[in-house]
Backbone as numpy.savetxt, mean C-alpha at the origin, in Angstrom:
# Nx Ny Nz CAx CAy CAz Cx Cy Cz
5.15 24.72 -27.10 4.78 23.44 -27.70 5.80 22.36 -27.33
6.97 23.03 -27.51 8.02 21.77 -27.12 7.72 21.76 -25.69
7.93 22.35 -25.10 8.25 22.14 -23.54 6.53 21.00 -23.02
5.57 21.01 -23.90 4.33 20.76 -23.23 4.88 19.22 -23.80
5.08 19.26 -25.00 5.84 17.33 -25.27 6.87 16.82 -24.41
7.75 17.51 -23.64 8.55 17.16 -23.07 7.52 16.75 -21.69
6.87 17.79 -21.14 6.18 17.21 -20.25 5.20 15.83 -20.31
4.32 16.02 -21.13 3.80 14.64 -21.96 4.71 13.38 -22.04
6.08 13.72 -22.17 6.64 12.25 -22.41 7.13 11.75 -21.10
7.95 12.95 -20.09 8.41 12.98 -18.96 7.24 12.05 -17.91
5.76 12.56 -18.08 4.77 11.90 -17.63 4.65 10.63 -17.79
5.13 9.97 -19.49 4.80 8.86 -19.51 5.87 7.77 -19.02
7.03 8.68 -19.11 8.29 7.79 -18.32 8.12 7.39 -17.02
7.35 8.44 -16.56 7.75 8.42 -14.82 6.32 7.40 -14.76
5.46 7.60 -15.39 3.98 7.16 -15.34 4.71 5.19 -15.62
5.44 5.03 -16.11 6.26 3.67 -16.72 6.51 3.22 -15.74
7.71 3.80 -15.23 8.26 3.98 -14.22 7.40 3.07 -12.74
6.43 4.37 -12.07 5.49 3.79 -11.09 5.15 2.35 -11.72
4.31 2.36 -12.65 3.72 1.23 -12.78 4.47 -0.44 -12.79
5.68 -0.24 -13.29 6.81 -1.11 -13.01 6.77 -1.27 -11.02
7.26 -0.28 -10.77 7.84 -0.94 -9.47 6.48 -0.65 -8.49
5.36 -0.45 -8.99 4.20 -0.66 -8.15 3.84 -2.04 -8.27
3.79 -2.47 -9.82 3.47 -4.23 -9.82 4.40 -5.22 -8.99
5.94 -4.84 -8.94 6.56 -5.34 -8.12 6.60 -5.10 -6.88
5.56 -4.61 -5.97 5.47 -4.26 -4.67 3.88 -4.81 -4.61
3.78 -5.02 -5.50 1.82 -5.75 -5.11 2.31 -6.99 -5.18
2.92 -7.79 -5.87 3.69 -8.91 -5.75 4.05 -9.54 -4.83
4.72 -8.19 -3.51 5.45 -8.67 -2.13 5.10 -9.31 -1.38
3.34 -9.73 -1.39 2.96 -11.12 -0.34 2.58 -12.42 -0.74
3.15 -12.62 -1.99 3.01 -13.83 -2.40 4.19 -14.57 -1.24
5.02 -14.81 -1.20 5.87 -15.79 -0.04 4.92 -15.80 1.17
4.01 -14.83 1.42 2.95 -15.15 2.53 2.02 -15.78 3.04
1.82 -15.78 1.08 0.64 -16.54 0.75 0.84 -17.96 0.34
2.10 -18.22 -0.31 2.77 -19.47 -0.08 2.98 -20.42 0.88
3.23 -19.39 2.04 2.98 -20.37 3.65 1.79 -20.57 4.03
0.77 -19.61 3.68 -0.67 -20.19 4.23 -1.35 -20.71 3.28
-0.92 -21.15 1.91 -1.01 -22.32 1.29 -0.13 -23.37 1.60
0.60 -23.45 2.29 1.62 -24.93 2.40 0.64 -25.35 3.65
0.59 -24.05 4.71 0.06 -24.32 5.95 -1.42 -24.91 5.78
-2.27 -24.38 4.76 -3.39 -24.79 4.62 -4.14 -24.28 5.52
-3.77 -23.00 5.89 -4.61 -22.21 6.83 -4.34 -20.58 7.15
-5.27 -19.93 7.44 -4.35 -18.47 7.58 -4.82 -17.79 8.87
-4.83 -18.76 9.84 -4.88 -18.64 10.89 -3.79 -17.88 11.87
-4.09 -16.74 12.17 -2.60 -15.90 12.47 -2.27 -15.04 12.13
-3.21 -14.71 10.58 -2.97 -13.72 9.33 -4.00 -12.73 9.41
-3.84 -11.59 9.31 -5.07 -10.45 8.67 -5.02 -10.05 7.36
-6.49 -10.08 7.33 -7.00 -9.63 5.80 -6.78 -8.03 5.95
-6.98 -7.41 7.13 -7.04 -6.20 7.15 -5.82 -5.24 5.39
-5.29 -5.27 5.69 -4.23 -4.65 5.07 -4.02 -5.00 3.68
-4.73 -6.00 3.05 -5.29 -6.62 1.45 -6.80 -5.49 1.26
-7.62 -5.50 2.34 -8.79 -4.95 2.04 -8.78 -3.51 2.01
-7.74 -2.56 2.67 -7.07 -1.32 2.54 -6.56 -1.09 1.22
-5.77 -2.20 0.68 -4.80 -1.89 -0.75 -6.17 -2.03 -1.41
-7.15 -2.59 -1.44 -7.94 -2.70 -2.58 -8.95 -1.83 -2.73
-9.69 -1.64 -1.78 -10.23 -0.22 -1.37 -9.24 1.16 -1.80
-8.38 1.28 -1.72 -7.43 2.33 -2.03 -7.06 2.39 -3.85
-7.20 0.85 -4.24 -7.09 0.57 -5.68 -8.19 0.76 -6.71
-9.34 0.59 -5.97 -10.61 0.26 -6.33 -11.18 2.48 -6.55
-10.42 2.73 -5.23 -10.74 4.36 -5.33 -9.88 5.07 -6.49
-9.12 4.35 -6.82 -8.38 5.77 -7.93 -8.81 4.95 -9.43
-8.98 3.92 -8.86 -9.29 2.97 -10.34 -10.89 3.65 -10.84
-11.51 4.36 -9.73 -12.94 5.74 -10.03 -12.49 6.59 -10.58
-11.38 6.67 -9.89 -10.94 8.22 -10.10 -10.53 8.52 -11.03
-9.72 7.70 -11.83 -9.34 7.90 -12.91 -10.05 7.64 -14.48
-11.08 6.66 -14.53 -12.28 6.37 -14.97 -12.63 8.09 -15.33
-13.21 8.33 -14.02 -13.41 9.84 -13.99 -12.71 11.18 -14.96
-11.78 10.67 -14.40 -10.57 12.11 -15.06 -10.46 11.67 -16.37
-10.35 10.60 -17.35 -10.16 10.30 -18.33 -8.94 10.36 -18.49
-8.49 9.61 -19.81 -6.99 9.72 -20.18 -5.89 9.39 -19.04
-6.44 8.89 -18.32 -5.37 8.76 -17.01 -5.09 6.69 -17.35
-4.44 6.46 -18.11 -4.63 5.41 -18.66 -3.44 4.64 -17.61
-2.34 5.42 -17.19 -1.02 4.94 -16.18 -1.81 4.55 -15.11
-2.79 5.30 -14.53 -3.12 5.16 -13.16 -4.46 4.00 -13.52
-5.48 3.67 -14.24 -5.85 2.83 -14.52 -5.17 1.23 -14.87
-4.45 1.25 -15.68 -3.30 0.00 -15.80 -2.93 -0.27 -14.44
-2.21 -0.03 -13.51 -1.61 -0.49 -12.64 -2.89 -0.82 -11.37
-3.45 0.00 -11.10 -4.82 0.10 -10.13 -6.05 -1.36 -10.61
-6.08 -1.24 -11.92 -6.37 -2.72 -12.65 -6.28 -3.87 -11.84
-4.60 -4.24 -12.13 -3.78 -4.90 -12.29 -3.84 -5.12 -10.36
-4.32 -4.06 -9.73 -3.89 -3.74 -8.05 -4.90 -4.38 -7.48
-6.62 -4.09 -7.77 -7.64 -4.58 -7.75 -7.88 -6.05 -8.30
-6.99 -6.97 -9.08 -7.09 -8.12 -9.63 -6.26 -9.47 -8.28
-5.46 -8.63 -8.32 -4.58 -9.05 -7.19 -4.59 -9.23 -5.65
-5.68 -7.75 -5.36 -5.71 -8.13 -3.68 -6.97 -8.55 -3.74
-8.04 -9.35 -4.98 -9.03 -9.92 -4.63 -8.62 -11.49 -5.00
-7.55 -11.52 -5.41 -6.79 -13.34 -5.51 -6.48 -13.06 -4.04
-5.34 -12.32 -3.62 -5.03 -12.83 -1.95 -6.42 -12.54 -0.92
-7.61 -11.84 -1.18 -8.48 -11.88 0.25 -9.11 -13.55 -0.32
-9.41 -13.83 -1.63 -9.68 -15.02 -1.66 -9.33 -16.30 -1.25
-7.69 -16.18 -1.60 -7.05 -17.42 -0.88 -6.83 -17.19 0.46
-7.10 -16.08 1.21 -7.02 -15.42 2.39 -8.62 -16.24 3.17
-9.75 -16.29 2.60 -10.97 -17.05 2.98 -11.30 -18.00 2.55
-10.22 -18.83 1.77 -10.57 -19.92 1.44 -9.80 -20.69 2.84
-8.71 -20.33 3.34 -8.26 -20.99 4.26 -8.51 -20.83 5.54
-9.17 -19.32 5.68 -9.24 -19.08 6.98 -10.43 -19.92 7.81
-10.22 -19.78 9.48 -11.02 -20.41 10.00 -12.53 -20.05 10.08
-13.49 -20.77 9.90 -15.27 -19.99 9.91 -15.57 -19.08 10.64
-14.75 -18.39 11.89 -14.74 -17.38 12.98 -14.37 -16.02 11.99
-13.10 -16.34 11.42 -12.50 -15.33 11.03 -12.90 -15.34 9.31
-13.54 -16.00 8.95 -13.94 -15.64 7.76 -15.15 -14.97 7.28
-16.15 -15.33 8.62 -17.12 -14.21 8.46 -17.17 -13.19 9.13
-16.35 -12.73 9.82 -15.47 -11.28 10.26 -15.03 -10.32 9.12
-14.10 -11.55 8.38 -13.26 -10.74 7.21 -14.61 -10.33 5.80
-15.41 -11.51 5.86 -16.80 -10.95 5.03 -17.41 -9.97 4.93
-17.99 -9.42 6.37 -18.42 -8.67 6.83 -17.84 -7.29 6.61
-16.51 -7.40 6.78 -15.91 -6.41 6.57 -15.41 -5.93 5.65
-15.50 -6.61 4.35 -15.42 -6.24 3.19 -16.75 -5.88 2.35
-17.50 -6.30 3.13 -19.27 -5.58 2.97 -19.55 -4.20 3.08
-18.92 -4.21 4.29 -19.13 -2.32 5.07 -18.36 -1.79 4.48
-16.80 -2.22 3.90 -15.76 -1.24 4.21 -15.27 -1.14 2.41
-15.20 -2.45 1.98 -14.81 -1.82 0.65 -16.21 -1.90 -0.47
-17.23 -2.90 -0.25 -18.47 -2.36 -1.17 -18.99 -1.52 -0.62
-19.50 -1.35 0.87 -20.36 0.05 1.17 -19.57 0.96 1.18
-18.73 1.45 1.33 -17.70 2.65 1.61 -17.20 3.17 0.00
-17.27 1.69 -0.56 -16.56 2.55 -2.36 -18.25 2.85 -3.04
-19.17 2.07 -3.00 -20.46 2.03 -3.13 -20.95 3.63 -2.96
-20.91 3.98 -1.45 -21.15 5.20 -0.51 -20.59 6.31 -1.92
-18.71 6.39 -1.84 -18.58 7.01 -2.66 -18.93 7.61 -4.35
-19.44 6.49 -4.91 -19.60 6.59 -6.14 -20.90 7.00 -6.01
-22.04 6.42 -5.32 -23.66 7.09 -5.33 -23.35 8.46 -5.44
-23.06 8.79 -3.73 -22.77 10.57 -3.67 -22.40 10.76 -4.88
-21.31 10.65 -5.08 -20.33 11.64 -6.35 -21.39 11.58 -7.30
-22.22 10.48 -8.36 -22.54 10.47 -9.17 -23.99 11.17 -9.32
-24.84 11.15 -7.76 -25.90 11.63 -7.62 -25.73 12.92 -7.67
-25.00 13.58 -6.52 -25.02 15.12 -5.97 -23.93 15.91 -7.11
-23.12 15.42 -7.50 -21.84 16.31 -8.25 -21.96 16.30 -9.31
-21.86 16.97 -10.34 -21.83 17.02 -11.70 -20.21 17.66 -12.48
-20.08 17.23 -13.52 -19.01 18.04 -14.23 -17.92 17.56 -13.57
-16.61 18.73 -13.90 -15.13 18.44 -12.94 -15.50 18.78 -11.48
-16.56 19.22 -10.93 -16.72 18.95 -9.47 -16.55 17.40 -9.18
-17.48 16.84 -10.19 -17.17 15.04 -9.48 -15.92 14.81 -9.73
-14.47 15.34 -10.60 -13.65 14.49 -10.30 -12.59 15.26 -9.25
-13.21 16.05 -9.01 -12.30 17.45 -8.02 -12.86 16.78 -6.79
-14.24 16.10 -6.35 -14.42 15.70 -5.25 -13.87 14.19 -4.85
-13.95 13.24 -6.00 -13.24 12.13 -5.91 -11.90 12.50 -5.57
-11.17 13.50 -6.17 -9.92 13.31 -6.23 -9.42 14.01 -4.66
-10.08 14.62 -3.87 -9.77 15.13 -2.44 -10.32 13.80 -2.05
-11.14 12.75 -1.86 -11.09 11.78 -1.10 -9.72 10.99 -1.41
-9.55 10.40 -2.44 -8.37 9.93 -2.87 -7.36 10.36 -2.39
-7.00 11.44 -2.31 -5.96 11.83 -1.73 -6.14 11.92 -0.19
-6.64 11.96 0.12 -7.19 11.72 1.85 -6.72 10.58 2.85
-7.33 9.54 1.35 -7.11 8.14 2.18 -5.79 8.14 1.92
-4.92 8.14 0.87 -3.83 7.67 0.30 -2.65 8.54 1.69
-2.99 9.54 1.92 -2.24 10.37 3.29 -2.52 9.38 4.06
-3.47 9.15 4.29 -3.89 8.40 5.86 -2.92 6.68 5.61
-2.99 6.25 4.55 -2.62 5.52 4.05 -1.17 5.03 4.12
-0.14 6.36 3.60 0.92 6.22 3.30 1.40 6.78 5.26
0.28 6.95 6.23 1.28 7.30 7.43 1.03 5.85 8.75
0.41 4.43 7.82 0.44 3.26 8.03 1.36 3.15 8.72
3.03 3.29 8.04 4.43 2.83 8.60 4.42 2.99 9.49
4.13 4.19 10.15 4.47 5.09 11.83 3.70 3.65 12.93
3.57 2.70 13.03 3.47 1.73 13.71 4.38 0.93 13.89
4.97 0.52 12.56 6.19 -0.27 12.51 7.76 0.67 12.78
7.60 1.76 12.43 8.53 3.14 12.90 8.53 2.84 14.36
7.25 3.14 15.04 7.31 2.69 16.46 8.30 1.99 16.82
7.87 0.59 16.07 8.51 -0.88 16.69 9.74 -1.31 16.77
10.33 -0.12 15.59 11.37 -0.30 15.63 12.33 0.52 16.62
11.89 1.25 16.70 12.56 2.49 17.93 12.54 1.92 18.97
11.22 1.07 19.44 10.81 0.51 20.39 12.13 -0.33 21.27
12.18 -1.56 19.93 13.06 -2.91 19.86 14.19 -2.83 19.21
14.58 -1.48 18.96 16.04 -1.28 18.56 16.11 -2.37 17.14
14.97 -2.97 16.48 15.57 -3.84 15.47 14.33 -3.67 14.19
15.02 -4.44 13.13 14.47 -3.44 11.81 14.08 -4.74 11.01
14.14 -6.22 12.01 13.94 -7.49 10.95 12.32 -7.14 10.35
11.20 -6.18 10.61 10.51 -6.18 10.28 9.95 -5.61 9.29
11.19 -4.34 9.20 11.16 -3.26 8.02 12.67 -3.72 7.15
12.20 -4.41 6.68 13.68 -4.60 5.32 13.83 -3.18 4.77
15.10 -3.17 4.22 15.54 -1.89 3.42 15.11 -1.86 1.88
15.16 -3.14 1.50 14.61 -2.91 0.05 13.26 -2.79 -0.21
12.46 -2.75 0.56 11.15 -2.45 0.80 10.98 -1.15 0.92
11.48 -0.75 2.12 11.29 0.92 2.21 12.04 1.40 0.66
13.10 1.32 0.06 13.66 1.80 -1.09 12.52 1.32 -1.85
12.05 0.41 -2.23 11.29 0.61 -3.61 10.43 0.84 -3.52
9.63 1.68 -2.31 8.69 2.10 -1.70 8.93 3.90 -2.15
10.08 4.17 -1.77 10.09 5.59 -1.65 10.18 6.16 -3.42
10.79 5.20 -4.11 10.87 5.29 -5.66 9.43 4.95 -6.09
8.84 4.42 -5.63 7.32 4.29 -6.20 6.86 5.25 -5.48
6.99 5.84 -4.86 6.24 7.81 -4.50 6.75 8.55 -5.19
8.34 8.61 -5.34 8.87 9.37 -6.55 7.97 9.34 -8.13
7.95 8.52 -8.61 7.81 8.27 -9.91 6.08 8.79 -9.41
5.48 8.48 -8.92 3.93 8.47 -8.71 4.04 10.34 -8.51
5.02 10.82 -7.85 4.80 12.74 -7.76 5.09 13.14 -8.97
6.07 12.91 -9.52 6.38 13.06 -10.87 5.21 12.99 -11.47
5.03 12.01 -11.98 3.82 11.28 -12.75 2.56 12.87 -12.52
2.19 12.90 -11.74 1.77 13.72 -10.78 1.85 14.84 -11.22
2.78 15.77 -11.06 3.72 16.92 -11.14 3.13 17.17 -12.71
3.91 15.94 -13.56 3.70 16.55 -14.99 2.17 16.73 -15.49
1.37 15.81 -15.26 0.01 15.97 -15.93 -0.61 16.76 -15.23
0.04 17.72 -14.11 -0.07 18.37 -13.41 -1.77 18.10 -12.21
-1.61 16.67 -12.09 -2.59 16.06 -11.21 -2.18 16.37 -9.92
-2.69 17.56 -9.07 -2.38 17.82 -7.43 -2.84 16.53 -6.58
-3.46 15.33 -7.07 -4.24 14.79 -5.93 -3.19 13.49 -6.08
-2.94 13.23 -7.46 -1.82 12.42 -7.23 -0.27 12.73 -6.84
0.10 14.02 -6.93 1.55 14.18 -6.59 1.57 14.76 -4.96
0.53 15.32 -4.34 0.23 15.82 -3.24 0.81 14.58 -2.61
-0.10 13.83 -2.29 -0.26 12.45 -1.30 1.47 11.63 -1.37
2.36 11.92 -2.61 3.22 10.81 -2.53 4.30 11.81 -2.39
4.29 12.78 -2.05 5.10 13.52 -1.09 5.62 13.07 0.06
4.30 12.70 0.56 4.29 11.85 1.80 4.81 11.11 1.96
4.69 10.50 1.43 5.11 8.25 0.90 6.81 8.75 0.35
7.19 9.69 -0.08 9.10 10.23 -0.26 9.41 9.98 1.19
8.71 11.54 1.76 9.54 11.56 3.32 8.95 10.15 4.52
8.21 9.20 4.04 8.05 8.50 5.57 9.22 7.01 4.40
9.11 7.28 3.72 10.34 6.25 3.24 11.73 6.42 3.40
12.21 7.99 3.53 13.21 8.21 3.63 13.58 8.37 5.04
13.05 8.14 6.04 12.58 8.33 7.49 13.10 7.22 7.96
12.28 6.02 7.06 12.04 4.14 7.23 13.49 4.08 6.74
14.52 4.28 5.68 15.67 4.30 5.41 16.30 4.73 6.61
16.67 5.95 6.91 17.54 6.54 8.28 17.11 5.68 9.53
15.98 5.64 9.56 15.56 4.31 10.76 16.55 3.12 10.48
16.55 2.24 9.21 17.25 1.11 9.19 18.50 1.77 9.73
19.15 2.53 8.75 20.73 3.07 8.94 21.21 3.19 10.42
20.21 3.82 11.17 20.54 3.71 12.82 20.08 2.66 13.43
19.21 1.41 13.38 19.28 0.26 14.37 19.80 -0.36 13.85
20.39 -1.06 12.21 20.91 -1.51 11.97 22.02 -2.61 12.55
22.79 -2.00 12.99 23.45 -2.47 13.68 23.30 -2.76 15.01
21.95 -2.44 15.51 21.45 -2.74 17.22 20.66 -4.13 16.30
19.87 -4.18 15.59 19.86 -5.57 15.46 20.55 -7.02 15.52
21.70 -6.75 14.75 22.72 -7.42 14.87 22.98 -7.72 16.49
23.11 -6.74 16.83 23.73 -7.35 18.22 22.38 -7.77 19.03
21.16 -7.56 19.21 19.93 -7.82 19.60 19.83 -9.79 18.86
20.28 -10.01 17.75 20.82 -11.14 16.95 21.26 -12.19 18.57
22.57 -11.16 18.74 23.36 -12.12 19.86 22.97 -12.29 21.12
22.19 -11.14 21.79 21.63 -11.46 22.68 20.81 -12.25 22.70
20.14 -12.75 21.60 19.20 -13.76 21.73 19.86 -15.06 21.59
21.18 -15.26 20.93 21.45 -16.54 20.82 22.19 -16.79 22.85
22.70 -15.74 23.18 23.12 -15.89 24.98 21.79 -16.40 25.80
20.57 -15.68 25.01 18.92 -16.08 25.99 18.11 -17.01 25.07
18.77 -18.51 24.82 17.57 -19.17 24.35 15.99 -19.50 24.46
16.06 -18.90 26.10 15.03 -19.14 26.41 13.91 -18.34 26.87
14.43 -17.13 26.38 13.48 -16.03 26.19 12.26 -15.91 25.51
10.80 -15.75 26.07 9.59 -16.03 25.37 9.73 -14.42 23.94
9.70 -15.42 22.60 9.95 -14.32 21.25 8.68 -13.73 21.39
8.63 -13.11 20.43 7.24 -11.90 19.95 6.72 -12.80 18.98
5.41 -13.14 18.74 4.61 -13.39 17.87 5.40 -13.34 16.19
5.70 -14.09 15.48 6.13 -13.33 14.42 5.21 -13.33 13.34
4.31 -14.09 13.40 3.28 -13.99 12.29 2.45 -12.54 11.94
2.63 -12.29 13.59 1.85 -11.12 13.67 2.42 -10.08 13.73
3.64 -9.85 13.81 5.12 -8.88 13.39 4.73 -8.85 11.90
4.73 -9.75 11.30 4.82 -10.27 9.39 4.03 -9.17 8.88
2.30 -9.40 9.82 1.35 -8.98 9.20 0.90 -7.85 9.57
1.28 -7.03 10.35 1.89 -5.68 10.99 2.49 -5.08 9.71
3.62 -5.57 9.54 4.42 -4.79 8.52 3.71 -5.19 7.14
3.07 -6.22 7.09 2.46 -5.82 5.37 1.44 -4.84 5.14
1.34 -3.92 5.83 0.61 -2.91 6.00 0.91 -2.10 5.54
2.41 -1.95 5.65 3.47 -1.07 4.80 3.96 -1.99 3.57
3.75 -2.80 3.32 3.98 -3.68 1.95 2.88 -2.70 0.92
1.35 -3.67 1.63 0.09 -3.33 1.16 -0.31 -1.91 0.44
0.04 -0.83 1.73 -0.76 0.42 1.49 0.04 1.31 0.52
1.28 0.98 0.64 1.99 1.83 -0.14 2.41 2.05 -1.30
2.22 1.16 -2.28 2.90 0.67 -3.78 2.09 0.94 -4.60
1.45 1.94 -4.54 0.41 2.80 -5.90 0.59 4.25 -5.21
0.05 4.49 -6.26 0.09 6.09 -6.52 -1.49 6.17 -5.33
């Protein structure tokens, strides 16, 4: 009896826990969204990686519906789903008419037909804890596929010896929001949520040792550029929006 309260509370700490530094990582593209409100345009920008977090938010925000009592993973997934439909909004309010019925379109197929898709099946064909045993292997599916996003920007950095694209406090409150989310996990003894943020530990702690070794090749990559003023740079908007991919996908359970 004691040990099952200890687990119960341990859950709700760690369950605290995530939900804290997940809201502060859904947060992370407001300065983004600030420039393509100053700019008055978001020309340059992808929706892609807003329509992933929400689709991904929108799936456990089922899932947990489903499972009941999962009130941690509802609150924050809420709160996740409220948020990346303010940024795809101010995301098509500015964008250009090319790229706004692109980004339409694609939130047609991909997060109403695809979450749509899911919930028919499940609700038609599955009955009982099969439907939340089958939700909960998709969920965890995407959230893998999800959390191995980084390995692009991992690339880039190996690539270009430099890490201005992967900040360190990002990857850190990245890898603590997988922590708290396995935990979380672990205790209510949910496999589909502590499975997946296993993952999201080791590609954070990966993205850490990455900074730790170019670190300092940036810096000096710094000086070579101030010796080559006139070297054609890399896109940086599209560096930005590259890496919010790893902002985006990663900061929920």
């Amino acid at each position: 009896m004691l040990s099952f309260l200890n687990a119960r509370f341990l859950a709700f700490v760690f369950g605290l826990l995530g939900n804290i530094i997940s809201f502060l990582v859904f947060l992370a593209p407001l300065p983004t969204f600030y420039k393509i409100h100053r700019k008055k345009s978001s020309e340059g920008y992808q929706a892609i990686p807003y329509m992933v977090a929400l689709f991904s938010a929108a799936l456990l925000l089922y899932y947990a519906v489903l499972k009941t009592n999962a009130y941690m993973i509802i609150s924050i997934n809420c709160f996740g789903c409220f948020i990346e439909l303010a940024y795809l909004s101010l995301y098509l309010f500015y964008a250009p008419n090319s790229s706004k019925i692109s980004t339409i379109k694609c939130i047609s197929i991909f997060n109403i037909g695809g979450l749509g898709t899911v919930m028919i099946f499940s609700l038609m064909l599955v009955k009982g804890p099969k439907r939340v045993e089958l939700v909960g292997w998709i969920c965890a599916v995407i959230n893998l596929a999800v959390f191995a996003a980084p390995l692009s920007i991992m690339r880039r950095v190996i690539r270009t010896k430099s890490v201005e694209y992967m900040p360190f406090m990002l990857s850190f409150s990245l890898t603590l929001c997988a922590t708290a989310w396995f935990f979380y996990g672990f205790f209510v003894k949910d496999f589909f949520i502590a499975v997946p943020n296993v993952a999201g530990f080791l590609f954070g702690i990966a993205q850490m040792i990455l900074y730790g070794v170019y670190k300092d090749a940036n810096k000096q990559n710094g000086n070579d550029q101030t010796e080559k003023p006139n070297k054609k740079s890399t896109n940086k908007e599209d560096l930005e929006m590259e890496g919010m991919v790893n902002d985006q996908s990663n900061h929920h359970n």
